[in-house]
C-alpha positions as CSV (number, residue, x, y, z in Angstrom):
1,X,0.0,0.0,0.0
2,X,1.5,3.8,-0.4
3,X,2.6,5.3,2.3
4,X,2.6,9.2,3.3
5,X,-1.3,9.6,3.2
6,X,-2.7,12.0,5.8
7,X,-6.2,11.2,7.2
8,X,-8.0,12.7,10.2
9,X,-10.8,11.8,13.1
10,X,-13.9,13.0,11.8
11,X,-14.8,14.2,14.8
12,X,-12.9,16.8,17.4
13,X,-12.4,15.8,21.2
14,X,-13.2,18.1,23.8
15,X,-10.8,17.8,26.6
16,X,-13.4,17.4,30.4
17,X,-11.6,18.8,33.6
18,X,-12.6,15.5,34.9
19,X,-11.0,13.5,32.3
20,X,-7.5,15.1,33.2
21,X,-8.4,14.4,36.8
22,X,-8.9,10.8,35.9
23,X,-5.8,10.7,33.6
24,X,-3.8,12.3,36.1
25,X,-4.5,9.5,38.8
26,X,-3.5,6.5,36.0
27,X,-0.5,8.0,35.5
28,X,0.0,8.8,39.2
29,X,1.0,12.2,38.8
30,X,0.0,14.0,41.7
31,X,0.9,17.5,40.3
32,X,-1.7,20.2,41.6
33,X,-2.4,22.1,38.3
34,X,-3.8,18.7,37.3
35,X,-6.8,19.0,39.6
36,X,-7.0,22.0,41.3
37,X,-8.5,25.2,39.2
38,X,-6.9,27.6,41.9
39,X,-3.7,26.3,41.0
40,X,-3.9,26.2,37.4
41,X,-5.0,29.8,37.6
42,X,-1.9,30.6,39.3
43,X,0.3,29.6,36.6
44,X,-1.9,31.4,34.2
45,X,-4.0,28.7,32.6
46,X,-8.1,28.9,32.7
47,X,-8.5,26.0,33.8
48,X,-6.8,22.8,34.8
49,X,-3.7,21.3,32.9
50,X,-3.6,17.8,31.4
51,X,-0.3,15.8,31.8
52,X,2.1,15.8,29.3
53,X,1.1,12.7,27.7
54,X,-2.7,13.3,27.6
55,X,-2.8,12.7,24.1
56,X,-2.3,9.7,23.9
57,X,-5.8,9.4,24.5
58,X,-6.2,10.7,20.9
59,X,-3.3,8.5,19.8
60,X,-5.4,5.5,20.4
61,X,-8.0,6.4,18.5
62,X,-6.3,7.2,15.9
63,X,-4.4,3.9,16.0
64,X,-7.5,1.8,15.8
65,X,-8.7,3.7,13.0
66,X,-5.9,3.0,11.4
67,X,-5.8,-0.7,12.2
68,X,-10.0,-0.9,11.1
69,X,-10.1,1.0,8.0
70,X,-6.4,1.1,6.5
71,X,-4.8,-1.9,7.4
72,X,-7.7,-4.1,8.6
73,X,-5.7,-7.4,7.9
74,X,-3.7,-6.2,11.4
75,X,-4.9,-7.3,14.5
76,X,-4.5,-5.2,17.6
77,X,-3.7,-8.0,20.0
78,X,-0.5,-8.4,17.9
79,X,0.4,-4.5,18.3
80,X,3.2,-3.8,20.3
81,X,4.8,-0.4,21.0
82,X,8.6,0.2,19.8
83,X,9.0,4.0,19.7
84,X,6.8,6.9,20.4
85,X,7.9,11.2,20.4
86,X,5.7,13.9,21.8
87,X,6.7,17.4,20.3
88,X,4.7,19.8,23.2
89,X,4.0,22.8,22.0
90,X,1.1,24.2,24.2
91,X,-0.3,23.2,27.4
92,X,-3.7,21.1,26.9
93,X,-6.6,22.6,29.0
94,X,-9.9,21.3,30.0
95,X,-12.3,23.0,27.7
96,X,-10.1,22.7,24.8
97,X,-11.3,21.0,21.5
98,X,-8.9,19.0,19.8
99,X,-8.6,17.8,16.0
100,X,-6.3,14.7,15.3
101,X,-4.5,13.9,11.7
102,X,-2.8,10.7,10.9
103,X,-0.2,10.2,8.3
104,X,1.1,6.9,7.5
105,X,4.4,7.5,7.5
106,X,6.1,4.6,6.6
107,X,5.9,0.6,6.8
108,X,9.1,-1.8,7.1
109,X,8.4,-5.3,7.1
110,X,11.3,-7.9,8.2
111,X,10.7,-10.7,8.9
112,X,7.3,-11.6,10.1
113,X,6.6,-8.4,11.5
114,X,5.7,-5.0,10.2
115,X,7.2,-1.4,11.7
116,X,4.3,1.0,11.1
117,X,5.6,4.8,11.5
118,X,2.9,6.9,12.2
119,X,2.8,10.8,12.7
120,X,0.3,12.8,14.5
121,X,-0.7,16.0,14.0
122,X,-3.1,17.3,17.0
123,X,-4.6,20.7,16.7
124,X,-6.7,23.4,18.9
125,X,-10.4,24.7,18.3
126,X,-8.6,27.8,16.6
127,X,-6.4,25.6,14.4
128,X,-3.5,26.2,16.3
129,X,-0.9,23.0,16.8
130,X,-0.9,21.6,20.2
131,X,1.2,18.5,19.6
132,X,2.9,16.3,16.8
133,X,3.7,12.7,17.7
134,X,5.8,9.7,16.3
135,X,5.0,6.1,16.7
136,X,6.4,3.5,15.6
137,X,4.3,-0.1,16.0
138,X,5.9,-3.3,15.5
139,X,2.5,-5.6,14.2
140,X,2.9,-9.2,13.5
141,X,1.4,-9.3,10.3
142,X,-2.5,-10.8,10.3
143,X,-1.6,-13.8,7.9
144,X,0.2,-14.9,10.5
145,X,-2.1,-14.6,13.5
146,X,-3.7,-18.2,14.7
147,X,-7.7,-18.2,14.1
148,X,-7.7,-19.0,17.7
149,X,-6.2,-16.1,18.7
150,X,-9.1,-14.0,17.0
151,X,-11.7,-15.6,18.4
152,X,-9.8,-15.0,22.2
153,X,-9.3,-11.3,20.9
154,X,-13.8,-11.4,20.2
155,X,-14.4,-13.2,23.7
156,X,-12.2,-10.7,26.1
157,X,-12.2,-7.7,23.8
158,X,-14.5,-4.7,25.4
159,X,-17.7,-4.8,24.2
160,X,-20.3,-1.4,23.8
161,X,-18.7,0.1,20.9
162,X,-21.5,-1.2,18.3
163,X,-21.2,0.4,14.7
164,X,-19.2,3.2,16.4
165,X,-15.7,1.8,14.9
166,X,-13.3,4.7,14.5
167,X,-12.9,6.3,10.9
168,X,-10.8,8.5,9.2
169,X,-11.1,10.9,6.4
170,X,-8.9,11.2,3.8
171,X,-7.0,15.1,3.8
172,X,-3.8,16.6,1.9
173,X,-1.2,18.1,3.8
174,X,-2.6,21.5,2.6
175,X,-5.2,21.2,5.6
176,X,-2.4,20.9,8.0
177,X,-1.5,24.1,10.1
178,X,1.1,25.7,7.9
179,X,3.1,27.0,10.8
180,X,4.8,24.3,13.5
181,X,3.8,26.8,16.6
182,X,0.7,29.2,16.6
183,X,0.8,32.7,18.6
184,X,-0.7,30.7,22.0
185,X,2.0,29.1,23.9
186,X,0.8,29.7,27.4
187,X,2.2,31.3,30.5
188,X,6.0,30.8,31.3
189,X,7.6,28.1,32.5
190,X,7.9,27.9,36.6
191,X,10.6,25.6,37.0
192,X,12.7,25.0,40.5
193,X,16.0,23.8,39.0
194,X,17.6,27.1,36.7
195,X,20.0,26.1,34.2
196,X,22.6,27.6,36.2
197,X,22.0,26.0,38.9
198,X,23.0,22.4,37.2
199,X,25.8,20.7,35.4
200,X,25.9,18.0,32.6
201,X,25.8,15.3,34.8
202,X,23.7,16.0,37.3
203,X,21.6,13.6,38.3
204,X,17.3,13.7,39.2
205,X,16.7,12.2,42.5
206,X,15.6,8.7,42.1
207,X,11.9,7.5,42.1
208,X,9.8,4.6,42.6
209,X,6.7,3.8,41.4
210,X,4.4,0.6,41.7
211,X,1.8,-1.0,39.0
212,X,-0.4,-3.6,39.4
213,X,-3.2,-5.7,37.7
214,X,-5.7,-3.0,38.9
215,X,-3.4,-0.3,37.1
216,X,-3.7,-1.1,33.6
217,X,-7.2,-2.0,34.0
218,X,-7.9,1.6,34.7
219,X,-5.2,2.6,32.4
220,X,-6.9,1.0,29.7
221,X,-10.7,2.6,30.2
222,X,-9.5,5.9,30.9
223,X,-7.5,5.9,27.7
224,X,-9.5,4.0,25.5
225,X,-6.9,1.1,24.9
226,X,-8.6,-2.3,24.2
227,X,-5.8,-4.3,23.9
228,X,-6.2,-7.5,25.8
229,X,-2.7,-8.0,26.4
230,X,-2.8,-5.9,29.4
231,X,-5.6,-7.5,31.2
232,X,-6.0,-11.0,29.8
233,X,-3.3,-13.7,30.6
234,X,-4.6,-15.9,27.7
235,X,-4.3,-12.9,25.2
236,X,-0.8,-12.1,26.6
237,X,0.5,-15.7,26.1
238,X,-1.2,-16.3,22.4
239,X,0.9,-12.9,21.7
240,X,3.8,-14.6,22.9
241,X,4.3,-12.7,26.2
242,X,5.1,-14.5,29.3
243,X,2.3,-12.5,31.4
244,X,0.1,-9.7,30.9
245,X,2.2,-6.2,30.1
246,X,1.7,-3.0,31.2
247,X,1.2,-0.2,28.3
248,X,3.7,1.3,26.7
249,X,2.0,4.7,26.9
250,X,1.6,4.1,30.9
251,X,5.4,3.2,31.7
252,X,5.5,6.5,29.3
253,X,3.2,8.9,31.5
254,X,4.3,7.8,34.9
255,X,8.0,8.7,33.7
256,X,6.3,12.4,32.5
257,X,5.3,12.1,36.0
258,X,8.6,11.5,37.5
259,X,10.4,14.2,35.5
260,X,8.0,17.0,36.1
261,X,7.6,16.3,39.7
262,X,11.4,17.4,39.3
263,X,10.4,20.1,37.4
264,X,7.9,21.5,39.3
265,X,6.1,22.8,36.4
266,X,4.2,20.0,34.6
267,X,4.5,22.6,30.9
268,X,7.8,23.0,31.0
269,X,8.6,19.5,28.5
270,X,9.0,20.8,25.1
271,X,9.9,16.7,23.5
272,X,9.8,13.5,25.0
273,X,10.6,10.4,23.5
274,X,11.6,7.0,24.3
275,X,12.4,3.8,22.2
276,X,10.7,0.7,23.9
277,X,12.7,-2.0,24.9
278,X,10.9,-4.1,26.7
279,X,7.4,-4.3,28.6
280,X,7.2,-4.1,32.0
281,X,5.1,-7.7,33.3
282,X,2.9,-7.6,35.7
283,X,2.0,-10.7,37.6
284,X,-1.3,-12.0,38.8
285,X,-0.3,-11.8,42.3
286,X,2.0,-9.3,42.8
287,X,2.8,-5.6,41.6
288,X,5.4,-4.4,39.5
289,X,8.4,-1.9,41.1
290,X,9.8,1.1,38.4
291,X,13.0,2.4,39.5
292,X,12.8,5.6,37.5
293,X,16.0,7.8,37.4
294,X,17.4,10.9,34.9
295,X,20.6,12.7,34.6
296,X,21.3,15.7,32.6
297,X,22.9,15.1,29.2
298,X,23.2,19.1,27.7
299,X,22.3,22.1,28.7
300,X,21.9,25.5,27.3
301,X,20.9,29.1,28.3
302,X,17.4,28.0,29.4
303,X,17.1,24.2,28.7
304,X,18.5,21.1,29.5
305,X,18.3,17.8,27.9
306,X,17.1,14.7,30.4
307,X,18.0,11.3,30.1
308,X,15.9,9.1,31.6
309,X,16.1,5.7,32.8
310,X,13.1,3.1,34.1
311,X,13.6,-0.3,35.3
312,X,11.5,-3.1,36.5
313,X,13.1,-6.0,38.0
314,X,16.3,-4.5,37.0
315,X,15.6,-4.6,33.4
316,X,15.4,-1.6,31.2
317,X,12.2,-0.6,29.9
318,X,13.3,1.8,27.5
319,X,16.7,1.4,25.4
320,X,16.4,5.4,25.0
321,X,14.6,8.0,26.7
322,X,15.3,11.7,26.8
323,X,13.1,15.0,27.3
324,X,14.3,18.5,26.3
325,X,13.1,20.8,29.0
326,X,12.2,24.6,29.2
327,X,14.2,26.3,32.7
328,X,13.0,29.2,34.2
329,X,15.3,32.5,33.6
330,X,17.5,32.9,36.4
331,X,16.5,35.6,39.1
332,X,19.0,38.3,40.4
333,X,17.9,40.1,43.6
């Protein structure tokens, strides 16, 4: 099939104070501005802030669109995520309505597995660009998937959606916001560390965070991610996984977490990326320890560049993470 098409959702999503409230929690960032209007008014926004990776939310849609109407011989139980970039450039706010587009950006296919690239191009209700995202999907390929496995995927899928499958309409990259940042980029950052204040090198205090069963579950219906590899054992094996996995995009937000809590302004990320190494497992009968830690890699006037670092059970989750960071101007008195 060619590649480079653009399509979008045919609908826009407006963005609920409490969905961000709700997002917040399955992430388990406990920032303020998350929940609190007072707050949020005190950095400047109207009202409360989403976390960094709220857009996933929109991400998933769009996937599944993608997977029902332009590559329908792929089978989400077989989707796994390798690499995934958020380019921030605004704050998302509750009352904000938000328009997605999808290119197909390209498809590699060693082996018995296809690498889907996909970009994201996410929008305000004045047109102005909020986000851009990469993903990259690694999909065994649907002639390979047992029958069995399908009908598993049609007994513990979620049921409700009815006819309401996502679509997409075809657009040209004409109806793409000709400029990458609009006039709006919100107040200014608020950050506690200052650039000159740190050194290449230093290092983020180190973090711990827990996931269990009960996790992804609410990970999944907040989101909108159907997968049954993260709830169902029998999905997880049939995929080939040793146990059920946590999402890629969770692992994802709690690290967003982690680095803002740092921070101390959840706005101040400008990218963040990671390339997927492995899934963290959780077990029936247990929860799942992250050991999340960062050090910075470069600096400059008023940024720094963040590596980060997440392990569970002492193996790396991501075999690259990094986050390029806006730092507060430096007060003299």
């Amino acid at each position: 099939m060619s590649t480079r098409r653009w399509f979008r959702l045919p609908d826009h999503y407006e963005v609920g104070r409490e969905k961000i409230r709700e997002f917040a929690r399955a992430v388990q960032n406990d920032h303020p501005v998350h929940r609190d209007d007072e707050c949020a008014r005190k950095l400047g926004y109207f009202g409360v802030v989403a976390p960094p990776t709220f857009t996933a939310i929109l991400t998933v849609n769009g996937i599944r669109a993608v997977l029902n109407t332009v590559l329908p011989d792929r089978d989400l139980s077989q989707v796994l995520h390798a690499e995934q970039t958020f380019e921030i450039h605004r704050a998302v706010v509750a009352g904000d309505r938000l328009r997605c587009a999808v290119q197909i950006a390209s498809i590699r296919s060693p082996a018995d597995t296809d690498f889907v690239a996909l970009r994201f191009v996410v929008t305000d209700q004045s047109g102005y660009l909020v986000r851009v995202e990469s993903t990259t999907l690694a999909i065994r390929r649907g002639e390979l998937v047992r029958p069995d496995i399908a009908r598993l995927v049609d007994t513990v899928a979620m049921r409700g959606d009815g006819d309401r499958t996502p679509s997409l309409i075809p657009i040209t990259a004409a109806d793409l916001p000709t400029s990458t940042s609009g006039p709006y980029r919100g107040p200014d950052v608020d950050t506690v560390p200052r650039a000159d204040h740190l050194a290449v090198g230093h290092a983020l205090p180190p973090r711990s965070a827990r996931l269990t069963r009960g996790d992804l579950v609410n990970y999944a219906g907040v989101s909108g991610d159907p997968n049954p590899i993260h709830f169902s054992d029998a999905a997880a094996e049939f995929a080939g996984l040793p146990t059920v996995v946590a999402h890629g995009m969770l692992t994802m937000g709690v690290t967003a977490g982690y680095l803002t809590s740092w921070l101390g302004d959840p706005t101040a990320i400008r990218t963040f990326g990671v390339r997927f190494s492995r899934p963290a497992e959780i077990p029936a009968r247990a929860a799942a320890d992250l050991e999340l830690t960062g050090r910075i890699r470069a600096l400059g006037p008023d940024t720094a560049t963040v590596a980060l670092d997440v392990r569970a059970a002492g193996e790396q989750l991501f075999s690259r993470a990094f986050a390029e960071v806006q730092l507060s101007a430096t007060t003299f008195e």
